[in-house]
C-alpha positions as CSV (number, residue, x, y, z in Angstrom):
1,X,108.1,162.9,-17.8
2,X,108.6,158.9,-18.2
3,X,111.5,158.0,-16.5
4,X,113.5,157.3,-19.8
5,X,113.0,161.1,-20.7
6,X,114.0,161.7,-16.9
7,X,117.3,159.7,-17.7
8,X,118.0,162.1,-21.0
9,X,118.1,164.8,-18.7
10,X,119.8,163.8,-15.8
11,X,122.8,162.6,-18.1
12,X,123.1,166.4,-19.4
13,X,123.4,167.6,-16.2
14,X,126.0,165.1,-14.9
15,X,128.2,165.7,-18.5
16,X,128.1,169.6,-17.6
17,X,131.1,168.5,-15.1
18,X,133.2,165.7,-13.4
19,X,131.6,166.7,-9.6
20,X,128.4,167.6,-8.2
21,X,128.9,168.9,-4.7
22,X,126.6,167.7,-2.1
23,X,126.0,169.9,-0.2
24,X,124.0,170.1,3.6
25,X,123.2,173.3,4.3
26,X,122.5,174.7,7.9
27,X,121.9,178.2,7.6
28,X,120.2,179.4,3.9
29,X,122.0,182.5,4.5
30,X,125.1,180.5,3.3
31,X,123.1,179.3,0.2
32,X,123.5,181.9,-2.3
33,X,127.4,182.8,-1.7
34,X,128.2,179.0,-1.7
35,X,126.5,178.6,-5.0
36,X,127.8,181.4,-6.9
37,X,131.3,180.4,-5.2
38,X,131.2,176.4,-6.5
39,X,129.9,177.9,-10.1
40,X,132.4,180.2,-10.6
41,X,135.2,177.4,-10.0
42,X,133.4,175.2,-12.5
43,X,131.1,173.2,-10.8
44,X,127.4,174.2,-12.0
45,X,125.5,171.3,-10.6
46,X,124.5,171.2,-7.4
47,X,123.0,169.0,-4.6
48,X,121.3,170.1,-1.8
49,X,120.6,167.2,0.4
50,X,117.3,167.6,2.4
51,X,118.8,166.6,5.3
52,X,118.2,170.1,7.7
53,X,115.7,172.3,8.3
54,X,117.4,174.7,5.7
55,X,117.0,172.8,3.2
56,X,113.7,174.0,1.1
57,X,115.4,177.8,1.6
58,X,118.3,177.3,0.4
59,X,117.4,175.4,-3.0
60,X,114.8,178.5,-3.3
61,X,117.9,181.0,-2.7
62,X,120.2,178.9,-5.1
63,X,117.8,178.6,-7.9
64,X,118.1,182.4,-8.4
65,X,121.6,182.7,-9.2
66,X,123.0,182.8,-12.5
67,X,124.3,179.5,-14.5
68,X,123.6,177.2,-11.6
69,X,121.4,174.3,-11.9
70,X,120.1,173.3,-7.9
71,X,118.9,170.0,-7.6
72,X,117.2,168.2,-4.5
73,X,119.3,165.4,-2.4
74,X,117.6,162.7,0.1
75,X,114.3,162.4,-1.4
76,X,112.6,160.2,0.8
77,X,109.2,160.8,0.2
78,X,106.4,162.0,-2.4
79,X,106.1,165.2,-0.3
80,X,109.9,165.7,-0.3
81,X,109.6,165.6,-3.9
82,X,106.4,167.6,-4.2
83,X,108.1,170.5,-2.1
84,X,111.8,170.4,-3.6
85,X,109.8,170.9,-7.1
86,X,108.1,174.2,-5.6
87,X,111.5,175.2,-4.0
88,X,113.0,175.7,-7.7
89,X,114.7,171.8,-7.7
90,X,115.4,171.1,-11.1
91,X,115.9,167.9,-10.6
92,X,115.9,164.9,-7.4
93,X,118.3,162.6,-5.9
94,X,117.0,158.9,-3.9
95,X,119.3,157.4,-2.0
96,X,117.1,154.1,-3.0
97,X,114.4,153.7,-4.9
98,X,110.5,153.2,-4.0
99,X,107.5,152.8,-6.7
100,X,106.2,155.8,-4.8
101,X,108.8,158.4,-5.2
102,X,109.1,157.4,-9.1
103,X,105.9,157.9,-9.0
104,X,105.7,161.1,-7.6
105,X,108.7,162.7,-10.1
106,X,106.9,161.7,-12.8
107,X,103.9,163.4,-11.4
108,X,105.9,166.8,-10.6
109,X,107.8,166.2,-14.0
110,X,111.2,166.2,-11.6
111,X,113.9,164.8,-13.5
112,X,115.1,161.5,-11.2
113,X,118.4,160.2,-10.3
114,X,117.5,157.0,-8.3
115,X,119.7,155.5,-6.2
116,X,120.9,151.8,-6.4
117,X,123.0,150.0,-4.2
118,X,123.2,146.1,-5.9
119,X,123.0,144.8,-9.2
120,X,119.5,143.9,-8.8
121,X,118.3,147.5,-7.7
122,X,120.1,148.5,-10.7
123,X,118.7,146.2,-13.2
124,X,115.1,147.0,-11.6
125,X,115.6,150.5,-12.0
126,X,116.6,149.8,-16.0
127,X,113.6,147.9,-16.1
128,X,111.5,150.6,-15.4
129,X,113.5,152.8,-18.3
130,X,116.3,154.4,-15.4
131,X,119.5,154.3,-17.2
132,X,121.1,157.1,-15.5
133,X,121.6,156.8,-11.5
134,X,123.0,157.3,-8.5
135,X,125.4,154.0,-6.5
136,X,125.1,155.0,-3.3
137,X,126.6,154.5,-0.3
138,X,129.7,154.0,-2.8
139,X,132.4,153.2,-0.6
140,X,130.5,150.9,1.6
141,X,129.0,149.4,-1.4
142,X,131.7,148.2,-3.2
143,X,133.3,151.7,-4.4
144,X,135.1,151.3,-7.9
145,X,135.7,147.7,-8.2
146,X,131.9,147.3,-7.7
147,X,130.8,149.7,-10.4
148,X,133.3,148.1,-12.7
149,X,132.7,144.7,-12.3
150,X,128.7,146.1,-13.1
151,X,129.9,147.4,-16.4
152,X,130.2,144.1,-18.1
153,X,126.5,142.6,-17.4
154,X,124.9,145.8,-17.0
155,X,126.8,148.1,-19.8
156,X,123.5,150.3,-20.4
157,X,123.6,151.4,-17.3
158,X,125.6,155.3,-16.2
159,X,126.6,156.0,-12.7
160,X,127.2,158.7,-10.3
161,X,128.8,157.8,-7.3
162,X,128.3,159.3,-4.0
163,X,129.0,158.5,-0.5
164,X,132.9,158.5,0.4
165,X,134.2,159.9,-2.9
166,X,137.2,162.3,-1.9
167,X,139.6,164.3,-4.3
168,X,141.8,161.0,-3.9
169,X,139.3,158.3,-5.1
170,X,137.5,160.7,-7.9
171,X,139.3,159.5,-10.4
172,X,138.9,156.4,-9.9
173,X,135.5,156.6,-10.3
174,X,136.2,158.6,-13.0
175,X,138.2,156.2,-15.4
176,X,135.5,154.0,-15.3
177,X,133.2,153.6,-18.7
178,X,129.9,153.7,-16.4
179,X,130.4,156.5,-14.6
180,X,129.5,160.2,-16.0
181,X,130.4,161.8,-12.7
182,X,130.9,161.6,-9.2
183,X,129.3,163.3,-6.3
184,X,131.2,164.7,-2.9
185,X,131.1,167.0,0.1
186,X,134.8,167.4,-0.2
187,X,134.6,170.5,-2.4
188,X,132.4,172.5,0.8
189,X,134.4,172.2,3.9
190,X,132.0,173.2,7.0
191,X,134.7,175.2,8.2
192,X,135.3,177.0,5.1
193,X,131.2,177.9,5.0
194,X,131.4,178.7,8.1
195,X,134.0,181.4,7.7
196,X,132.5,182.2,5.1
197,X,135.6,181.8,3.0
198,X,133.9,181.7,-0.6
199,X,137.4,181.8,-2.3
200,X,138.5,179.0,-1.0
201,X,135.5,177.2,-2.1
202,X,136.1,178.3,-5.4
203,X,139.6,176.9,-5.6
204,X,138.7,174.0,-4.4
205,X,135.5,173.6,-7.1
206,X,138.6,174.8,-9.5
207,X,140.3,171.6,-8.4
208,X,137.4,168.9,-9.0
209,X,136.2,170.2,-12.4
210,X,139.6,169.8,-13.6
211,X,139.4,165.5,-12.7
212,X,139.9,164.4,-16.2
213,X,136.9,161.5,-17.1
């Protein structure tokens, strides 16, 4: 999959709706109710950041439920890649972007969204045929004025923001031409999976794929 074709794909998913949770996960007996809970209030793409040990379970327990499409968050290496593929990832999220972890999704055919940070990482990652992908931190970086001010020079280039988007920034994120969607933990409150409160979730996914774009 050349990264171009990677691009293709990775724009479906982020036009499927306005928010992908990202989600850290800490006990993959969570996984499955959390997912079915963020689908059924809209929200069918999801993010699961390799960021615990729970990680690799919980895309494997996700990927089994109906009309959810698990993806795999801070890919930091080709074996992070190589073993979110084999979990049931259907697609990969950098927070930046090395040779060797394009390298490696194209190897495990892993649709990529790269992260970018600066105009240069952005017009590098176009270069190498990248036209969908993720500004990250987003707040730090330069949040919505940032990605705006990119739209002029750099107008080929879609975005997904992640990295302090809340319910009261989405949208303006949202508005902007560049961006398809926006990416937040706001939607899984730790102490709402912790109770185990899976309606709640669900209103709350109700809320954020209702953000008009």
């Amino acid at each position: 999959m050349t990264p171009a074709e990677a691009s293709v794909e990775i724009e479906k998913l982020c036009r499927l709706a306005p928010v992908i949770p990202v989600l850290v996960i800490e006990d993959a007996r969570t996984a499955r109710p959390l997912a079915e809970a963020l689908v059924r209030g809209g929200l069918p793409v999801l993010e699961v950041t390799l960021r615990t040990d729970a990680a690799i379970e919980a895309i494997s327990e996700m990927a089994r439920i109906d009309g959810g499409v698990v993806g795999a968050g801070t890919l930091l290496t080709p074996a992070d890649i190589k073993a979110a593929k084999a979990a049931g990832a259907l697609f990969g999220v950098t927070p930046g972007t090395t040779d060797a972890l394009v390298d490696a999704a194209r190897a495990e055919t892993l649709p990529l969204l790269p992260g970018a940070a600066t105009a240069t990482e952005a017009l590098s990652l176009l270069e190498k045929g990248y036209s969908v992908q993720k500004f990250f931190p987003a707040g730090p970086a330069g949040g919505a004025k940032y990605l705006k001010a990119l739209s002029a020079p750099l107008p080929q280039v879609r975005f997904c923001p992640t990295g302090g988007v809340s319910l009261t920034n989405a949208a303006d994120y949202l508005s902007l031409p560049n961006v398809l969607c926006v990416g937040g933990s706001w939607v899984v409150p730790t102490d709402l999976v912790a109770a185990g409160d899976w309606d709640a979730v669900t209103e709350l996914a109700r809320q954020a794929a209702t953000l008009p774009r």
